[in-house]
Legacy VTK file of the C-alpha trace (Angstrom):
# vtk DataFile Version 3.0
C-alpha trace
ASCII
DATASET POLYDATA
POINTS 317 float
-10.590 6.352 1.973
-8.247 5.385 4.871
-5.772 9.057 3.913
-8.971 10.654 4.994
-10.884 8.651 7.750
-8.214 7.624 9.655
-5.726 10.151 8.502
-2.069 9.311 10.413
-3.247 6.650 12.564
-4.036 4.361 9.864
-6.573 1.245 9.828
-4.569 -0.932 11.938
-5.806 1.668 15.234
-9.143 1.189 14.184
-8.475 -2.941 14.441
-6.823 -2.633 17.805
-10.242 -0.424 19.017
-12.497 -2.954 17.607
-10.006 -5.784 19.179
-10.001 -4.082 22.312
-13.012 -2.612 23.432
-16.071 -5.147 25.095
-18.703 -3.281 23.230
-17.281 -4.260 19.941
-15.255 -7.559 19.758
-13.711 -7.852 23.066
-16.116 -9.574 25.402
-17.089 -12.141 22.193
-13.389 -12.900 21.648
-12.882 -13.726 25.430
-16.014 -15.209 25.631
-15.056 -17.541 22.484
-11.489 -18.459 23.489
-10.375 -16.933 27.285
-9.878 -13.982 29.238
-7.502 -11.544 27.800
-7.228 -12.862 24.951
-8.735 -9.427 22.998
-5.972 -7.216 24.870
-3.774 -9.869 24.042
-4.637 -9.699 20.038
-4.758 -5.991 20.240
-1.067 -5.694 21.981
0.260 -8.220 19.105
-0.941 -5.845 16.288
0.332 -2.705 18.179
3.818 -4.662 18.435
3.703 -4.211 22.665
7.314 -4.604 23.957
6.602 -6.165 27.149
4.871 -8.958 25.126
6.759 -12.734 25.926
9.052 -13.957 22.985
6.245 -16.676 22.263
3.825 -13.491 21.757
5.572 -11.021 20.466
7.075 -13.152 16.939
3.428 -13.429 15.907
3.792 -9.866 14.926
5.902 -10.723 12.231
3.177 -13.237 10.580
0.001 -9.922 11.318
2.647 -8.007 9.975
6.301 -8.249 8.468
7.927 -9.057 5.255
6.017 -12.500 4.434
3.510 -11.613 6.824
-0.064 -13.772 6.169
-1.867 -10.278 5.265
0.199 -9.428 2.036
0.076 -13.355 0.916
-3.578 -13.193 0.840
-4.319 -9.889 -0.754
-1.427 -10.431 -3.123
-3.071 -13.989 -4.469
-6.609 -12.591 -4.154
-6.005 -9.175 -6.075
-4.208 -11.615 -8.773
-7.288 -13.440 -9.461
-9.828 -10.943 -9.051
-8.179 -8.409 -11.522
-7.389 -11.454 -13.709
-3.931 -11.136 -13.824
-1.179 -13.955 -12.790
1.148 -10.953 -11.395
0.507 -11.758 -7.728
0.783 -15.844 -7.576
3.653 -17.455 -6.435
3.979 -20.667 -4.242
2.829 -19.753 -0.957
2.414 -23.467 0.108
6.022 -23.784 -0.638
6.848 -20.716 1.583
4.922 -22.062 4.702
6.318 -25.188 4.535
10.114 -23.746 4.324
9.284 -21.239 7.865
11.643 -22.027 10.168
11.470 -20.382 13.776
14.732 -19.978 15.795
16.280 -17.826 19.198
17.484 -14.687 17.896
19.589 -12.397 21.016
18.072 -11.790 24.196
16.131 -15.219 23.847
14.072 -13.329 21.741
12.189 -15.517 18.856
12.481 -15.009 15.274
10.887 -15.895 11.842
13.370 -17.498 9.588
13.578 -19.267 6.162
14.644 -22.615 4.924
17.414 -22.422 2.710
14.579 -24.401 0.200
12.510 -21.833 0.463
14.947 -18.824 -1.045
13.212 -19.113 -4.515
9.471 -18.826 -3.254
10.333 -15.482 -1.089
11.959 -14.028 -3.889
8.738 -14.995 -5.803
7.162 -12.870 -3.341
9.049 -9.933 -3.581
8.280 -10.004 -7.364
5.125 -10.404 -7.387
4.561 -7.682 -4.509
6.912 -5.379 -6.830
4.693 -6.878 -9.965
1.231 -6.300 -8.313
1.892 -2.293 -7.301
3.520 -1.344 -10.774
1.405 -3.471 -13.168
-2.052 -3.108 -10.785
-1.958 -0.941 -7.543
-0.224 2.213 -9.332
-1.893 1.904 -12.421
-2.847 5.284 -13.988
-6.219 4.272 -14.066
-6.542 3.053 -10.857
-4.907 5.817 -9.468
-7.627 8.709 -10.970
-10.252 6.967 -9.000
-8.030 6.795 -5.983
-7.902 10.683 -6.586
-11.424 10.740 -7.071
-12.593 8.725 -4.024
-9.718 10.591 -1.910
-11.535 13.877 -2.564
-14.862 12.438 -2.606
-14.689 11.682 1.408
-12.647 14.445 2.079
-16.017 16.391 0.635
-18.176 14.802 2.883
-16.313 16.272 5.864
-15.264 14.196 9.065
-18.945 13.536 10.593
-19.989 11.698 8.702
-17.102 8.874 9.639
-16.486 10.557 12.854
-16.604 7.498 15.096
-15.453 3.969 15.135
-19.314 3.202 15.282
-19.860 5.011 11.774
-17.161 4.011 10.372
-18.262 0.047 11.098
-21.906 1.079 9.454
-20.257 1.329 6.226
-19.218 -1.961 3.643
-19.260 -1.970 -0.394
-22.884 -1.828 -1.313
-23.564 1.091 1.227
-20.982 2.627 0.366
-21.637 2.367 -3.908
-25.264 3.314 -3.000
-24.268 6.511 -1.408
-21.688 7.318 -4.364
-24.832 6.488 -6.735
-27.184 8.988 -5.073
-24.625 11.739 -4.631
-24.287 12.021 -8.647
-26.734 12.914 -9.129
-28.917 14.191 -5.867
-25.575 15.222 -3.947
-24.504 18.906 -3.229
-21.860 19.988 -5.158
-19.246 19.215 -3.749
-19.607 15.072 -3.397
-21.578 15.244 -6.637
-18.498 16.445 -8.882
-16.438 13.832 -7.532
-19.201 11.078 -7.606
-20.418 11.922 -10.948
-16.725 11.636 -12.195
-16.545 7.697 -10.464
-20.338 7.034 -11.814
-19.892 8.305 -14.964
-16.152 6.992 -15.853
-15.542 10.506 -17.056
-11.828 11.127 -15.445
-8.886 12.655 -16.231
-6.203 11.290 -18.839
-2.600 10.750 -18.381
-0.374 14.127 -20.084
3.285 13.662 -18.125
4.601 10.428 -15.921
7.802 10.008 -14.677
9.090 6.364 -14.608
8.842 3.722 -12.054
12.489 4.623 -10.041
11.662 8.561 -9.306
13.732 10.201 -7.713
13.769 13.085 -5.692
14.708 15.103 -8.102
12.246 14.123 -10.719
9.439 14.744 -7.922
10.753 18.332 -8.004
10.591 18.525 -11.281
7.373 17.186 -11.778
5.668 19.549 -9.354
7.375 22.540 -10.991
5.570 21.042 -14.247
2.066 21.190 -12.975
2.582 24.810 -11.557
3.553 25.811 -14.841
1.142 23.727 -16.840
-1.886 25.447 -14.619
-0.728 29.033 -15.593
-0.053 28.547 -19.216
-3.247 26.194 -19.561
-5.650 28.178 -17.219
-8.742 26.724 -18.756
-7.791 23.016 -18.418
-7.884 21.372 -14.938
-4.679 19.487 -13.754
-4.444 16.823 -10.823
-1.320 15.820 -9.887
-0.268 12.558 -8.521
2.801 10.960 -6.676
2.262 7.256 -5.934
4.639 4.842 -3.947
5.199 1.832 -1.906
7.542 -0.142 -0.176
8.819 -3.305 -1.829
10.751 -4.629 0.789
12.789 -3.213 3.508
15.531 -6.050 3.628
18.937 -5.749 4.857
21.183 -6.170 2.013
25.232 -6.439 1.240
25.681 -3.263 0.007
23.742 -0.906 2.891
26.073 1.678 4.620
23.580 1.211 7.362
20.885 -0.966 9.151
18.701 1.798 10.126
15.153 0.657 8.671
16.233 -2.326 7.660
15.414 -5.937 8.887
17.047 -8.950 8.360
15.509 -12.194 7.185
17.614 -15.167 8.371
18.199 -18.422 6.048
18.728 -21.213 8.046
20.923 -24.119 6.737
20.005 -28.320 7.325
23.166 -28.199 9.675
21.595 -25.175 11.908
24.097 -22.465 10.105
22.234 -19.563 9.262
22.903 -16.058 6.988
21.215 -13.348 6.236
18.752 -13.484 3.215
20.806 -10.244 1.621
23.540 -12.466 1.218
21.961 -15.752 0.009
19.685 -13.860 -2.997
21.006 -12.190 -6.033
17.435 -11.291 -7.183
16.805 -9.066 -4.035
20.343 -6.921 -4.786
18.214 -6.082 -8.200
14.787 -5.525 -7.111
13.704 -1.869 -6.113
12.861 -1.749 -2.791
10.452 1.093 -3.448
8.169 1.864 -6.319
7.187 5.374 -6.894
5.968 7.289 -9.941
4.740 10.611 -10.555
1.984 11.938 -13.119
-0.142 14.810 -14.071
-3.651 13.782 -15.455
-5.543 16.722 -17.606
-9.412 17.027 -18.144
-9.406 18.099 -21.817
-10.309 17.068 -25.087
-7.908 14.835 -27.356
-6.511 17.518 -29.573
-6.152 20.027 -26.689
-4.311 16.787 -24.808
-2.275 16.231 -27.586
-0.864 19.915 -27.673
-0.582 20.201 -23.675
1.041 16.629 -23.470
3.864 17.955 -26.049
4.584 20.948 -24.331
4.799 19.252 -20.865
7.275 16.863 -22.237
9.412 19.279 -24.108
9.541 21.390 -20.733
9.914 18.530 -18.492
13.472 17.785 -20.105
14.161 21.686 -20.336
13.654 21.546 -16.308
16.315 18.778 -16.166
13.529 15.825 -15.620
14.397 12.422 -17.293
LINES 1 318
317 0 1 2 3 4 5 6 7 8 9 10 11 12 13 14 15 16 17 18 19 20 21 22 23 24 25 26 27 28 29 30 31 32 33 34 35 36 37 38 39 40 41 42 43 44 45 46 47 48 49 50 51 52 53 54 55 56 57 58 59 60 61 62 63 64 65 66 67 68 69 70 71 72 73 74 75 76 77 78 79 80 81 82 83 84 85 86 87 88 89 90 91 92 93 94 95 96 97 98 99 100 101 102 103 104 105 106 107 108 109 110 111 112 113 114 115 116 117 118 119 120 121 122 123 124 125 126 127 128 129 130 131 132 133 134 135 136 137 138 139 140 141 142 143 144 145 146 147 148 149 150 151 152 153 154 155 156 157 158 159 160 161 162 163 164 165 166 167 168 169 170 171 172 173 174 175 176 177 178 179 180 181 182 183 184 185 186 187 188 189 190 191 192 193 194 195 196 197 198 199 200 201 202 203 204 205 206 207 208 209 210 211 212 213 214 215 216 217 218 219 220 221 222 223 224 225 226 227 228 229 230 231 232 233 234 235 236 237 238 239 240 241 242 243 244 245 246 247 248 249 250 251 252 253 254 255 256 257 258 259 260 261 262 263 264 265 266 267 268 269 270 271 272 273 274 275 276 277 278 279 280 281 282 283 284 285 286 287 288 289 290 291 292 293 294 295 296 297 298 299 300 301 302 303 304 305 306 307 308 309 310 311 312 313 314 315 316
């Protein structure tokens, strides 16, 4: 839903709206605590440069590499889906935060040396969680589904911040109920597919470290596939996310890279990237590629030979 509503400014705009404007939050937040204090919250989240030291490390706990955000949904995902992917020993991570002056007097968010073990935790169960849950295939056909579901509906009907704040689960699951089967045809298809569990199967995936190269190979695939299959219905499918974006030994450069400081009992400090062995070996992004087909079984099993036979002769792995 957010690709579509809030397209390249993503939701955390839409926070910093609803943070700063009276009409929605802003007078009841300075109300509640003082003046400013809304702009304030808003500037935080939009990572303001002219915000104090003091101010401006809070950023990294709204948003960073052990940032409070991803420690919640990570946990909460875990037990909701029923899995133990996602836990690790966040107590054990708070307790080892350790906040230092970084240059310019600037502050920064450091790491007990104690706490090595529980970040790591954290990195695999964030690398855990999007192979094992967030990327899986079936999750991701509904993601297709609901993608092109609201990008059916057309942008007036979320058009404002207003309309988009009318909205929760049970509206939302109410209006994907009576678009099934009462919607014009262009929500219904996609709503009947959600309602009905009737989706797309799996015919072609790459694995979990695609490259470039096996993107390009993959979308030559599903080109082909549609003209030698032209009465089966392909959807193609290229999901990825960032692990981590730590500094690390072996970088030629620090360009989009951050680095998390371990601080020693005697004040010495290094860089996280040198202190962990399990970081040098865990992806930093995930990303996997697959074509889903809408056919029967025996027609699946002949177009999911094919596709693998001419993956390889396209020089796919």
């Amino acid at each position: 839903m957010e690709h579509v509503i809030h397209k390249n400014a993503g939701h955390e705009q839409l926070t910093i709206e609803v943070l700063e404007k009276p009409h929605f939050l802003g007078s009841e937040i300075d109300k509640t605590f003082f003046e400013g204090c809304s702009q304030a919250a808003a500037n935080i989240i939009r990572g303001d440069p002219a915000l104090p030291p003091q101010l401006k490390v809070l950023g990294d706990i709204v948003s960073g590499q052990m940032d409070a955000d991803r420690t919640d949904y990570l946990l909460r995902d875990s037990l909701h889906c029923g899995v133990d992917y996602g836990r690790f020993d966040y107590r054990r991570m708070i307790e080892c935060l350790e906040l230092f002056r970084g240059p310019g007097d600037s502050l920064e968010i450091a790491l007990n040396r104690g706490g090595i073990h529980t970040f790591e935790a954290l990195i695999l169960a964030r690398y855990q969680m999007n192979s094992q849950v967030y990327f899986h295939r079936i999750r991701r056909i509904y993601d297709l589904y609901l993608e092109r579901y609201f990008e059916a509906m057309g942008d007036e009907r979320f058009g404002t911040v207003e309309k988009i704040l009318e909205q929760n689960d049970v509206t939302m699951m109410a209006l994907i109920l009576n678009d099934a089967s009462r919607g014009d045809s262009g929500v219904k298809h996609w709503a009947r597919r959600i309602v009905e569990r009737d989706h797309h199967k799996v015919i072609h995936e790459t694995g979990e470290m695609t490259s470039a190269m096996d993107l390009k190979y993959s979308k030559e695939l599903v080109t082909e596939l549609r003209e030698k299959f032209q009465d089966t219905e392909f959807l193609w499918d290229r999901a990825s996310a960032k692990i981590h974006s730590l500094l690390l030994p072996d970088d030629m450069s620090d360009e989009g890279r951050q680095g998390l400081w371990v601080v020693g009992n005697e004040g010495d400090k290094k860089l996280l990237g040198e202190q962990s062995h399990i970081l040098r070996h865990v992806p930093r992004e995930f990303q996997v590629a697959r074509i889903f087909a809408d056919s029967d079984a025996v027609k699946r099993r002949e177009i999911h030979d094919w596709a693998r036979r001419r993956y390889q002769e396209l020089g796919g792995r």
